[in-house]
PyMOL Python script that loads the backbone (N, CA, C, O; Angstrom):
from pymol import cmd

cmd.read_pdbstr("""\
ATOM      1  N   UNK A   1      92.980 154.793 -23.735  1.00  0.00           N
ATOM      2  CA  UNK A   1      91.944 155.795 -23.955  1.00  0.00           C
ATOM      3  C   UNK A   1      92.565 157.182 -23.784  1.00  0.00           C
ATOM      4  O   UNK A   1      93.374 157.415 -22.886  1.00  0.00           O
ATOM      5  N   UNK A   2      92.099 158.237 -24.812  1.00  0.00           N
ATOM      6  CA  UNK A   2      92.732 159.647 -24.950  1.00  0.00           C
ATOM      7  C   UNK A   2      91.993 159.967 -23.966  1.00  0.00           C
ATOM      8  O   UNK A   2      91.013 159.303 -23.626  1.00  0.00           O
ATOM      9  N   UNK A   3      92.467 161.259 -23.271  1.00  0.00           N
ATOM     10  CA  UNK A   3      91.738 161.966 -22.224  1.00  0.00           C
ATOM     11  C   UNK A   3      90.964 162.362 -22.394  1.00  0.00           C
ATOM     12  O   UNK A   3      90.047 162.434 -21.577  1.00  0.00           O
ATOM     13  N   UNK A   4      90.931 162.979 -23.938  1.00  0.00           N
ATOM     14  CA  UNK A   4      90.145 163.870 -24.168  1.00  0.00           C
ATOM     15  C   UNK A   4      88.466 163.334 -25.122  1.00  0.00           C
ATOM     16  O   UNK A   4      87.567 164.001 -25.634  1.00  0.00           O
ATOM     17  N   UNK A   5      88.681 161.989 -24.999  1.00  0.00           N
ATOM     18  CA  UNK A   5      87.753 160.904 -25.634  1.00  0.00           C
ATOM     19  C   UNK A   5      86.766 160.297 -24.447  1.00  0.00           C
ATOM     20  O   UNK A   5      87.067 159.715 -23.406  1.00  0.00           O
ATOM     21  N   UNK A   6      85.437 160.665 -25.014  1.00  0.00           N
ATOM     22  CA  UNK A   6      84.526 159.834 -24.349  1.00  0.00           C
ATOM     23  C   UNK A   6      84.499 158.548 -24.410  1.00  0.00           C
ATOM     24  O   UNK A   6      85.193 158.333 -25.404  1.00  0.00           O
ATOM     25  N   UNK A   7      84.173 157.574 -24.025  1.00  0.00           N
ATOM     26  CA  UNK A   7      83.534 156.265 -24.676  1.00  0.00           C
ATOM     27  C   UNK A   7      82.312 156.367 -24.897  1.00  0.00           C
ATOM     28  O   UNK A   7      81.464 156.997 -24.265  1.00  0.00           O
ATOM     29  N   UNK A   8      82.201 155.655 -25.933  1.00  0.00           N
ATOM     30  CA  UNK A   8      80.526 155.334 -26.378  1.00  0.00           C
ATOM     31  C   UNK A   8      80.265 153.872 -25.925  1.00  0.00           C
ATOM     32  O   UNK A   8      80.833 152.813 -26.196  1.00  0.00           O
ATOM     33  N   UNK A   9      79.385 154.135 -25.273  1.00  0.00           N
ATOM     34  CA  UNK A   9      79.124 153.019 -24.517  1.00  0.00           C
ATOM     35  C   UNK A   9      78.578 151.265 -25.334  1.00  0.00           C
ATOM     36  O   UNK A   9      78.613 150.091 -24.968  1.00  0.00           O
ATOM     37  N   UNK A  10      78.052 152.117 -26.742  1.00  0.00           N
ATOM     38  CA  UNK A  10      77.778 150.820 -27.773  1.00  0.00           C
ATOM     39  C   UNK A  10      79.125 150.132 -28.310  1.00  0.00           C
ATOM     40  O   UNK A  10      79.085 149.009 -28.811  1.00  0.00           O
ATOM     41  N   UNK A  11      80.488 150.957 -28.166  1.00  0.00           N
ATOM     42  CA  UNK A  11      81.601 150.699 -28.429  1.00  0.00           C
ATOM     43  C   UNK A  11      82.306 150.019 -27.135  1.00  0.00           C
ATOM     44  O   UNK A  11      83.021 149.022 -27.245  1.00  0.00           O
ATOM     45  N   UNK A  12      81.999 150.738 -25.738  1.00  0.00           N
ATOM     46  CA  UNK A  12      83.343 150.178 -24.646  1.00  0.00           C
ATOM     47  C   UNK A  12      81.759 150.287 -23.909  1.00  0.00           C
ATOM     48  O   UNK A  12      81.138 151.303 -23.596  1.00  0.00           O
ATOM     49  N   UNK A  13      81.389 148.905 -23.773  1.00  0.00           N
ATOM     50  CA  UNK A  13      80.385 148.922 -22.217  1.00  0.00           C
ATOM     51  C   UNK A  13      80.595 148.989 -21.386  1.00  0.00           C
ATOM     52  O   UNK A  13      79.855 149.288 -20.449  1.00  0.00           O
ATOM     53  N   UNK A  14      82.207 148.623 -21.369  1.00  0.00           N
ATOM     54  CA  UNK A  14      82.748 148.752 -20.066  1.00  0.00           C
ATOM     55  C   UNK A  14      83.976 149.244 -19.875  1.00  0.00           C
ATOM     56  O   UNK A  14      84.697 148.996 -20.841  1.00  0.00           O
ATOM     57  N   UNK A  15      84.581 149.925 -18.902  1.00  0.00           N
ATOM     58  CA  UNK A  15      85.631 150.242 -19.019  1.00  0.00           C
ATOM     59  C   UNK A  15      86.919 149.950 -17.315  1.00  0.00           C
ATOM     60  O   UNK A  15      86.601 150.195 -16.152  1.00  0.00           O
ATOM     61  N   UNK A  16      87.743 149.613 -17.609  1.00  0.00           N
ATOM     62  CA  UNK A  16      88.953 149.275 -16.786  1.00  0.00           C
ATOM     63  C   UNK A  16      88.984 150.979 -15.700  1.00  0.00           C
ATOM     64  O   UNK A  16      88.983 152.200 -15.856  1.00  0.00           O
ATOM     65  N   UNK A  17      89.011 149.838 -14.522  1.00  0.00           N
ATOM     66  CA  UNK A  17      88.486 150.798 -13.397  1.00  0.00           C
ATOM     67  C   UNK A  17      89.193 152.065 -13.248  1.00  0.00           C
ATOM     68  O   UNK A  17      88.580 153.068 -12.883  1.00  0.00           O
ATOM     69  N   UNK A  18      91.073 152.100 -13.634  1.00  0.00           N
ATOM     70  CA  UNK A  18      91.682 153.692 -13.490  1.00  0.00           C
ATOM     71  C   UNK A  18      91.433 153.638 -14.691  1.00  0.00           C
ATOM     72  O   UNK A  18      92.436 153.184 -15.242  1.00  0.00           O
ATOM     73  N   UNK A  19      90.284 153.946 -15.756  1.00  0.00           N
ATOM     74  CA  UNK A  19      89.882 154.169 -16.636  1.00  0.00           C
ATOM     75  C   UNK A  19      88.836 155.684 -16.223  1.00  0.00           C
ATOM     76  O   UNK A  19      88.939 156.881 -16.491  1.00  0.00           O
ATOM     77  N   UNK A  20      87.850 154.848 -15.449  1.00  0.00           N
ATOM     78  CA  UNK A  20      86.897 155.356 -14.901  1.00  0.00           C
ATOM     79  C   UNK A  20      87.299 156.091 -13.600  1.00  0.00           C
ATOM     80  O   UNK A  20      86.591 157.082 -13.423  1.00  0.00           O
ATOM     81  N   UNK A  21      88.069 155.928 -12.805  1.00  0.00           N
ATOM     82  CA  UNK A  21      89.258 156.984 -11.791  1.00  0.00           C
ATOM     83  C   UNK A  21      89.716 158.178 -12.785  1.00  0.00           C
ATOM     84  O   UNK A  21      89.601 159.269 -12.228  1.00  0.00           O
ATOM     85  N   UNK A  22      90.079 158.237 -13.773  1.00  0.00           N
ATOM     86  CA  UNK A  22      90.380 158.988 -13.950  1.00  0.00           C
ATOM     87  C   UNK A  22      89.555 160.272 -14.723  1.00  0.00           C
ATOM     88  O   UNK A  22      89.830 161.464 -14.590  1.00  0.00           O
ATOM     89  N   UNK A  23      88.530 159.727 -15.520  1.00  0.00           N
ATOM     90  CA  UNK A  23      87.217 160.261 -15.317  1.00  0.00           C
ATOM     91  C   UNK A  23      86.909 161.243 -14.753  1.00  0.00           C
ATOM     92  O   UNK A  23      86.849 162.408 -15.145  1.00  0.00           O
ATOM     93  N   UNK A  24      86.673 160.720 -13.661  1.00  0.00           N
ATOM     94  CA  UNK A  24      86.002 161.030 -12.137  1.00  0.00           C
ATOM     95  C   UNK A  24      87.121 162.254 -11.476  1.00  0.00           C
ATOM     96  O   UNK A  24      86.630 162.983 -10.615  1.00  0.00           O
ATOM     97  N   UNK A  25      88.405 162.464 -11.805  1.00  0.00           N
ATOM     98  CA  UNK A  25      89.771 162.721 -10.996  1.00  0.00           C
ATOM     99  C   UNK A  25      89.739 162.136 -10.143  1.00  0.00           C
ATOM    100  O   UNK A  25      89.721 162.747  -9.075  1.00  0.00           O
ATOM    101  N   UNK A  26      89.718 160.954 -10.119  1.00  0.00           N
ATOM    102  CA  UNK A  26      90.245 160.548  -8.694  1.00  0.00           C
ATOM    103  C   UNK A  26      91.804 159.622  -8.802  1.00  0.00           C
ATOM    104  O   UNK A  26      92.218 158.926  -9.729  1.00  0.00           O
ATOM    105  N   UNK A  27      92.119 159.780  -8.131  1.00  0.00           N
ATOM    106  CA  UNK A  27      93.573 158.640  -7.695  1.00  0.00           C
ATOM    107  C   UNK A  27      93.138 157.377  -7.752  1.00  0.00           C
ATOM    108  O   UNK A  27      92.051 156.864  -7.483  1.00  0.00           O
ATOM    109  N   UNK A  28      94.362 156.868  -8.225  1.00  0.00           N
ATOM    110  CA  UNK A  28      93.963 155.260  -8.264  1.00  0.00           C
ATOM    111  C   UNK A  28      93.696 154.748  -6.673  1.00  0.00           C
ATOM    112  O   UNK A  28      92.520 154.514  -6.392  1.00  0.00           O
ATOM    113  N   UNK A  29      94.607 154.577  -5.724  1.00  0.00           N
ATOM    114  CA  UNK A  29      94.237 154.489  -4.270  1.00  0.00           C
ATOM    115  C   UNK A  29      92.558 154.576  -3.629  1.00  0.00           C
ATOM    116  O   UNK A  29      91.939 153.740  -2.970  1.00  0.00           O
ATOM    117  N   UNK A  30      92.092 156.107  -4.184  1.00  0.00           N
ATOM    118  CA  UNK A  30      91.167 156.650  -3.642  1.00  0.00           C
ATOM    119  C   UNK A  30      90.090 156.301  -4.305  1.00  0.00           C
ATOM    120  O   UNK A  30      88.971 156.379  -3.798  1.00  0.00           O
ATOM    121  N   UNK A  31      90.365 155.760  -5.842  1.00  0.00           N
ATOM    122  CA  UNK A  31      89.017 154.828  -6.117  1.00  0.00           C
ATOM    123  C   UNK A  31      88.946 153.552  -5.818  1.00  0.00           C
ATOM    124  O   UNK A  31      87.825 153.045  -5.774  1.00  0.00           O
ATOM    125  N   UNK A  32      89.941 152.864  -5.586  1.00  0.00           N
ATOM    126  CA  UNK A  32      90.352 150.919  -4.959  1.00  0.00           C
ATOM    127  C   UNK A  32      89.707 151.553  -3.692  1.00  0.00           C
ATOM    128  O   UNK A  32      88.844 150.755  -3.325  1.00  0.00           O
ATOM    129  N   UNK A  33      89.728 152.326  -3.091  1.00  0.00           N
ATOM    130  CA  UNK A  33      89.384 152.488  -1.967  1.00  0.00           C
ATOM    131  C   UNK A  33      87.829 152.168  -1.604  1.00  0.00           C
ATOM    132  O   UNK A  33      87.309 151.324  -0.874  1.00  0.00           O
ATOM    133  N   UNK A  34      87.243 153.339  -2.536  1.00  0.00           N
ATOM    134  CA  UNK A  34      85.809 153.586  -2.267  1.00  0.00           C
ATOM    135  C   UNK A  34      85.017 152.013  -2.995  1.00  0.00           C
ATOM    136  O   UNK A  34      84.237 151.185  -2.526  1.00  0.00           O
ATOM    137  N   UNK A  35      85.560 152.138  -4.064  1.00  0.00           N
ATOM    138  CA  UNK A  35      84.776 149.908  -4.203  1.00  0.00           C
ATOM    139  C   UNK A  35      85.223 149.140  -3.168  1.00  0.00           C
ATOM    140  O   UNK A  35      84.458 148.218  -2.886  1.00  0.00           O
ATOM    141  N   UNK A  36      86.061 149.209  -2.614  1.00  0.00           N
ATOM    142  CA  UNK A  36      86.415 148.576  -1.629  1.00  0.00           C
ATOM    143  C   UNK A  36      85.079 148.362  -0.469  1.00  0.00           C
ATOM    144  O   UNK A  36      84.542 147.351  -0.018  1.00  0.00           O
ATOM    145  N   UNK A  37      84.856 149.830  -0.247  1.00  0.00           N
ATOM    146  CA  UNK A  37      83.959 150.382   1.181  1.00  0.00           C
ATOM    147  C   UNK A  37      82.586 150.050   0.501  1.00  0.00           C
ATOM    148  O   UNK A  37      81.637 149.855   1.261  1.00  0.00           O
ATOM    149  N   UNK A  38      82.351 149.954  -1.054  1.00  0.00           N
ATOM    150  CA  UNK A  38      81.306 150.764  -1.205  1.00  0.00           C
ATOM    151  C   UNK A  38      80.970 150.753  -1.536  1.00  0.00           C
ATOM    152  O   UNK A  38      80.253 149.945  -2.126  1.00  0.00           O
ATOM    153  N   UNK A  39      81.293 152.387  -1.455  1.00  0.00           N
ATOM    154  CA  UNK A  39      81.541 153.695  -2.180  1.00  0.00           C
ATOM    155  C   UNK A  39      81.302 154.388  -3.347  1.00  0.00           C
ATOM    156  O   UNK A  39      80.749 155.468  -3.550  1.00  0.00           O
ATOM    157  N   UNK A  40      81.762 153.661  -4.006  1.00  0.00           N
ATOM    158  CA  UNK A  40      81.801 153.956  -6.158  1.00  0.00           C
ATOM    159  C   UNK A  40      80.533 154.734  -5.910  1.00  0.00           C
ATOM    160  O   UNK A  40      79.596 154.435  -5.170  1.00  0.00           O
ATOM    161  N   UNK A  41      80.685 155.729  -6.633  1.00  0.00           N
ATOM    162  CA  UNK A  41      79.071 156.308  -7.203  1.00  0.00           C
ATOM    163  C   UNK A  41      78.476 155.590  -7.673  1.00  0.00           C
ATOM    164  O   UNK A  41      77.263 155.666  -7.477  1.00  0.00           O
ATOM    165  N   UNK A  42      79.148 154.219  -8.776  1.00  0.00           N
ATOM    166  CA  UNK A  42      78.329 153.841 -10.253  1.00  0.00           C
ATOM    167  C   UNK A  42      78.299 152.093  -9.896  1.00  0.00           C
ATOM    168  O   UNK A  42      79.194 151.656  -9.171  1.00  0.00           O
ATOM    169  N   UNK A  43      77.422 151.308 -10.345  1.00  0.00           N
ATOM    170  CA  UNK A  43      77.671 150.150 -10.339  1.00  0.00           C
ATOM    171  C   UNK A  43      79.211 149.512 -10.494  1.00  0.00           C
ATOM    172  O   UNK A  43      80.039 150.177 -11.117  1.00  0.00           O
ATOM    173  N   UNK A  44      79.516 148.474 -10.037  1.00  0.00           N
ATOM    174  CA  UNK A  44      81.178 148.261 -10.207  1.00  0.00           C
ATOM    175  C   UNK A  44      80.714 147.033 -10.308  1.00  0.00           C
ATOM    176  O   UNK A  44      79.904 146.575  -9.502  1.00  0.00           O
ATOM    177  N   UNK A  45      81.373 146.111 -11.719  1.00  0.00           N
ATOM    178  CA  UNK A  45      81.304 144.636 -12.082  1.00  0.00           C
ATOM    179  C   UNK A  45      82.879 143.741 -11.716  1.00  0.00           C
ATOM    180  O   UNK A  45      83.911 144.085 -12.294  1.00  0.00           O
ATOM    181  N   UNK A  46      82.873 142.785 -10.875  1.00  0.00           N
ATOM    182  CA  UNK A  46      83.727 142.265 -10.032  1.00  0.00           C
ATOM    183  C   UNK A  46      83.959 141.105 -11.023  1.00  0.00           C
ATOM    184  O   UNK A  46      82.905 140.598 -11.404  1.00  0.00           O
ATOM    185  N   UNK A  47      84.994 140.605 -11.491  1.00  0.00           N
ATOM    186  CA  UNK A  47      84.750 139.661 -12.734  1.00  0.00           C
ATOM    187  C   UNK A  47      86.525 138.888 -12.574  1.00  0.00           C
ATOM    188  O   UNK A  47      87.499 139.117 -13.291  1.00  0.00           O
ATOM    189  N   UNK A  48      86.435 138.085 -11.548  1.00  0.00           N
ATOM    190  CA  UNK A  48      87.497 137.357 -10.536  1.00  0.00           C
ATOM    191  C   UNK A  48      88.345 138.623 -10.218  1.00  0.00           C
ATOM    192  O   UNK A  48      87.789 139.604  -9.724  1.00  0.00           O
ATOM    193  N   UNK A  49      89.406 138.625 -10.435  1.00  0.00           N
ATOM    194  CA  UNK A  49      90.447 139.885  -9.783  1.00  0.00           C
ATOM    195  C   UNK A  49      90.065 140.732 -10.758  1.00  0.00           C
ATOM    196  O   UNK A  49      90.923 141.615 -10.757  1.00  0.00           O
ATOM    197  N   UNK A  50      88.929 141.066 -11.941  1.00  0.00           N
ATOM    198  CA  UNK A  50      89.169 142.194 -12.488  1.00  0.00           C
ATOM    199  C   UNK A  50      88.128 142.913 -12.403  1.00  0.00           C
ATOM    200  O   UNK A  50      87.151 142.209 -12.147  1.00  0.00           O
ATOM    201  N   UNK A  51      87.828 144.248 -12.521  1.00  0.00           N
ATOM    202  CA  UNK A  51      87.183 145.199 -11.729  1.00  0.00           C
ATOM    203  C   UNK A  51      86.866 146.089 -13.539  1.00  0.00           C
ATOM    204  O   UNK A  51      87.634 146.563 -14.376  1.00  0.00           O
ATOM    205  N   UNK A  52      85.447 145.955 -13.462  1.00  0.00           N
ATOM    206  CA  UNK A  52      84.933 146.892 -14.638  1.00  0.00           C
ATOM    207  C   UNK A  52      83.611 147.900 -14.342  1.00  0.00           C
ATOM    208  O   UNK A  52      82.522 147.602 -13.850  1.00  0.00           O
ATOM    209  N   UNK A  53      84.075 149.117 -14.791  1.00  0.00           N
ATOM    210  CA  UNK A  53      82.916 150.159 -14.746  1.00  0.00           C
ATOM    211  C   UNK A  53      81.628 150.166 -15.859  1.00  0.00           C
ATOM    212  O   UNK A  53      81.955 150.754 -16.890  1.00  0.00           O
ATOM    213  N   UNK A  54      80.711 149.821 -15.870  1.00  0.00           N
ATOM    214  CA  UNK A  54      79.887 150.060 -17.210  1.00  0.00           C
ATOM    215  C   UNK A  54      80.079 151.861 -17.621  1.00  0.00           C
ATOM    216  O   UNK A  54      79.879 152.785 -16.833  1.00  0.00           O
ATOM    217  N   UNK A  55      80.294 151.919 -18.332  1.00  0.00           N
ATOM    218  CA  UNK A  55      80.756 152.891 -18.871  1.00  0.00           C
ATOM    219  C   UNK A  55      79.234 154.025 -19.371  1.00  0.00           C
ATOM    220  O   UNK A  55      79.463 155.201 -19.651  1.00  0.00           O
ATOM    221  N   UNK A  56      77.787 153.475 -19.416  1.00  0.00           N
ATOM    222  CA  UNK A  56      76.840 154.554 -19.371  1.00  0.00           C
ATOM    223  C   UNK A  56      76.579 155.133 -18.283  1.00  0.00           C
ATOM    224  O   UNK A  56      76.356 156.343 -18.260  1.00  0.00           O
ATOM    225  N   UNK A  57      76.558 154.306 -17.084  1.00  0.00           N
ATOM    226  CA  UNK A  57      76.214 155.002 -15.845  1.00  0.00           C
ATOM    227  C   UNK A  57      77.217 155.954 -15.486  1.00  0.00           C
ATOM    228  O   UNK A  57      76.909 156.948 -14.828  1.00  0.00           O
ATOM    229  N   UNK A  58      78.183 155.778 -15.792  1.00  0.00           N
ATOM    230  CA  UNK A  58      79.815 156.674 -15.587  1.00  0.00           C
ATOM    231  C   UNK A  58      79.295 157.935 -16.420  1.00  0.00           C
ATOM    232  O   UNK A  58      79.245 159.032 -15.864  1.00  0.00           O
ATOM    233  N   UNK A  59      78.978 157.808 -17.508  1.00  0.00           N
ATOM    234  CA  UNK A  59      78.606 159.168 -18.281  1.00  0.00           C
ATOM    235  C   UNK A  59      77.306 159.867 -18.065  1.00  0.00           C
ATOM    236  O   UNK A  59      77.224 161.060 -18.359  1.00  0.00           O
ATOM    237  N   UNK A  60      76.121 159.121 -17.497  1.00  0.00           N
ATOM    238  CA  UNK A  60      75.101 159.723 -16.936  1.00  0.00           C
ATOM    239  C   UNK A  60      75.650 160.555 -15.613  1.00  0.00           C
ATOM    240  O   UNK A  60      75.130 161.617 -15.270  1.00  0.00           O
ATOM    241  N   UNK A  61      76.889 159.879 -14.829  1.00  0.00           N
ATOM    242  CA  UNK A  61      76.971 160.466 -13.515  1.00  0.00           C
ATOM    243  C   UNK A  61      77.614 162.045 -13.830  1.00  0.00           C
ATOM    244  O   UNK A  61      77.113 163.059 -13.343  1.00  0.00           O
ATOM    245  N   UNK A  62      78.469 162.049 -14.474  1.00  0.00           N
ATOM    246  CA  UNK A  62      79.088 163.116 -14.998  1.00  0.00           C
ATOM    247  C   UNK A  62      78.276 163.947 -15.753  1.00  0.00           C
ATOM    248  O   UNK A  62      78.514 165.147 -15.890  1.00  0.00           O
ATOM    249  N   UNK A  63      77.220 163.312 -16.307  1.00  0.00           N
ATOM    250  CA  UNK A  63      75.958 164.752 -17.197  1.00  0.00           C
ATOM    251  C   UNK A  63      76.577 164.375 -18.325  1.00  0.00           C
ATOM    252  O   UNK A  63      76.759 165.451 -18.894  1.00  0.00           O
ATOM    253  N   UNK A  64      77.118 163.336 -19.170  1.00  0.00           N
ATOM    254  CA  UNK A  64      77.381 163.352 -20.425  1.00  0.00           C
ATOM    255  C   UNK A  64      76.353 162.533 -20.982  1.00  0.00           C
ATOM    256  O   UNK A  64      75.655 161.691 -20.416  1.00  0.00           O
ATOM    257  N   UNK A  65      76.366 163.096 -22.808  1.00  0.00           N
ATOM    258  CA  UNK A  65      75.778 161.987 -23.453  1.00  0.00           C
ATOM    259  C   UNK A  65      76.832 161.243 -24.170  1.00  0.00           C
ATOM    260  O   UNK A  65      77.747 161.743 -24.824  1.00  0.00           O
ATOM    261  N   UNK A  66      76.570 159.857 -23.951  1.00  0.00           N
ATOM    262  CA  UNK A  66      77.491 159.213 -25.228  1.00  0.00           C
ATOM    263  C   UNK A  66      77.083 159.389 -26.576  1.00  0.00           C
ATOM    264  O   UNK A  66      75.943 159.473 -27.034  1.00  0.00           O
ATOM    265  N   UNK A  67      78.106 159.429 -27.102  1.00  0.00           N
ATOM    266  CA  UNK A  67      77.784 159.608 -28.597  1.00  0.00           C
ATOM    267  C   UNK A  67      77.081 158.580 -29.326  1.00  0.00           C
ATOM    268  O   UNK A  67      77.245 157.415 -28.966  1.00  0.00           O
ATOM    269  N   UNK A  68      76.179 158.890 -30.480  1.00  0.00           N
ATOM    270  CA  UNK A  68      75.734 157.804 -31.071  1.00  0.00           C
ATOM    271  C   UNK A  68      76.739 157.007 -32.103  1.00  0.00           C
ATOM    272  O   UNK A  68      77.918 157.258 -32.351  1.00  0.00           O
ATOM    273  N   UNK A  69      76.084 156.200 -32.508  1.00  0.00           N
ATOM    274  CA  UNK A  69      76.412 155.115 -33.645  1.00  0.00           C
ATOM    275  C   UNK A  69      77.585 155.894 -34.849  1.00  0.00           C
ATOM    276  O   UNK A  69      78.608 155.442 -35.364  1.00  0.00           O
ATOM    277  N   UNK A  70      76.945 157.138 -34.981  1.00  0.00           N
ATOM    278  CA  UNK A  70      77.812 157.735 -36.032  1.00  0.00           C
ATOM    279  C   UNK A  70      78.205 159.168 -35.626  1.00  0.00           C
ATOM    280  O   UNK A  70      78.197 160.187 -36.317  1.00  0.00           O
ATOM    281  N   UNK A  71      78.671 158.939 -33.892  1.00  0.00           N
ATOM    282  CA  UNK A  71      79.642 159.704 -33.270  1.00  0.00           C
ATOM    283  C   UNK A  71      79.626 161.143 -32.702  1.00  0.00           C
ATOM    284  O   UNK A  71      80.418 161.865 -32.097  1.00  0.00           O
ATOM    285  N   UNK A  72      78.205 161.239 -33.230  1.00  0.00           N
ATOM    286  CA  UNK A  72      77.769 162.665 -32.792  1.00  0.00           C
ATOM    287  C   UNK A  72      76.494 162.738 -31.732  1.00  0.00           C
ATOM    288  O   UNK A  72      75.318 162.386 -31.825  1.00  0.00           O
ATOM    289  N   UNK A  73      77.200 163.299 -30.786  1.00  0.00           N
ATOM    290  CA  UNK A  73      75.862 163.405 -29.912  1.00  0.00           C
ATOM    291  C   UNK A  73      73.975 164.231 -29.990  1.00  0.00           C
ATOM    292  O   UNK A  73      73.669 165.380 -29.673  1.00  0.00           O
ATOM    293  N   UNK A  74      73.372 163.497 -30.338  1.00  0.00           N
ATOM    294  CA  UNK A  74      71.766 163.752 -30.493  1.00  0.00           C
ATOM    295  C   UNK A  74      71.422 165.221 -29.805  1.00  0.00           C
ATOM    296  O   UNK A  74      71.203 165.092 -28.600  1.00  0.00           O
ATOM    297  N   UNK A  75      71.327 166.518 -30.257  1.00  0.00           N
ATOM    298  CA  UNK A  75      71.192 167.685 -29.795  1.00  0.00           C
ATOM    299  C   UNK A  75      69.612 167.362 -29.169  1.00  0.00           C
ATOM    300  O   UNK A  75      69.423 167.122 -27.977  1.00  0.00           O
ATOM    301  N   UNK A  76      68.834 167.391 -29.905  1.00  0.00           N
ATOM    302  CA  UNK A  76      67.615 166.838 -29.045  1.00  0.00           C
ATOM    303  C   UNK A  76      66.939 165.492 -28.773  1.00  0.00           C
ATOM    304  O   UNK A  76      65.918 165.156 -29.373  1.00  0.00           O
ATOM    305  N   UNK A  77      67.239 165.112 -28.312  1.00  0.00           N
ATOM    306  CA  UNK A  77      66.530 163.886 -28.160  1.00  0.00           C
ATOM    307  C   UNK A  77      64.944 163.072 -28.217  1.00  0.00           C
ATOM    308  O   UNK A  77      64.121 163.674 -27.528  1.00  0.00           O
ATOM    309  N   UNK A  78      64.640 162.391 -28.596  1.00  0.00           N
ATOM    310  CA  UNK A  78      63.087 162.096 -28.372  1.00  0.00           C
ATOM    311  C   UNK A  78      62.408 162.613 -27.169  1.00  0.00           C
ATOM    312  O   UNK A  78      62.853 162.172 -26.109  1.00  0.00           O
ATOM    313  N   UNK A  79      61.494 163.395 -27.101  1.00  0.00           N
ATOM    314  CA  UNK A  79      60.749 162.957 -25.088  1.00  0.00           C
ATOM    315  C   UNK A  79      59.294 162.547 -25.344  1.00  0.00           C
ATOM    316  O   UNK A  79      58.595 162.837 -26.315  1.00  0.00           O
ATOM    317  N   UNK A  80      59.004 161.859 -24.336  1.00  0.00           N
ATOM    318  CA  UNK A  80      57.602 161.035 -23.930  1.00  0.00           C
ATOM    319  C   UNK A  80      56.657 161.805 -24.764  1.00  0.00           C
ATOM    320  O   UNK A  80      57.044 162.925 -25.095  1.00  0.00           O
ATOM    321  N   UNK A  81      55.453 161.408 -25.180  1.00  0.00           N
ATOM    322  CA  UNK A  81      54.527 162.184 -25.415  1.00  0.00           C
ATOM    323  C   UNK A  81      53.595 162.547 -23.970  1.00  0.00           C
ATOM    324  O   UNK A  81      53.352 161.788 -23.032  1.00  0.00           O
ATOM    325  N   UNK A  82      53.150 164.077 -24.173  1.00  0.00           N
ATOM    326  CA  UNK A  82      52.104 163.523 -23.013  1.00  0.00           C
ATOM    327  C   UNK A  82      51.058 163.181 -22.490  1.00  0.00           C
ATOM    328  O   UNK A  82      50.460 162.816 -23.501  1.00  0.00           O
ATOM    329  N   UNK A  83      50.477 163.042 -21.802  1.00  0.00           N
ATOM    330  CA  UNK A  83      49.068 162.370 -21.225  1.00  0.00           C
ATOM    331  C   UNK A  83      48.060 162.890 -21.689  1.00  0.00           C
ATOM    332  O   UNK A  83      46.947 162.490 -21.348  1.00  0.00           O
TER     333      UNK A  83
END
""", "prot")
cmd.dss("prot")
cmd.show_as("cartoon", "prot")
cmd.util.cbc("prot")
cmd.orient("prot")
């Protein structure tokens, strides 16, 4: 994954944990760490020795939108109607 590339989450649901460390800036150490304790801000999927981030909650935590289907992020979005 480019640095400079989001994932779209309909594309990578999930993503490889110094995937998501690096994301975040964190060190590899200092994120093994916090799943370890925790910690993680985001759900963490344990899947025998391998360790996956869902990759929407990772971009909600950060304030991103993933991009849609045809790569461009939705300037406005639908909202509720109201009461």
């Amino acid at each position: 994954m480019a640095k400079s590339k989001i994932p779209d989450p309909a594309e990578r649901p999930t993503l490889k944990a110094e995937e998501a460390f690096a994301l975040l800036g964190l060190g590899k150490w200092a994120g093994y760490e916090l799943i370890r304790q925790g910690g993680f801000p985001v759900p963490v999927l344990r899947l025998g020795y391998k360790i996956k981030i869902p990759t929407a909650p990772l971009l909600e935590l950060l304030g991103l939108r993933p991009a849609t289907s045809a790569g461009h992020s939705d300037p406005d979005p639908p909202r509720p109607a109201a009461a």
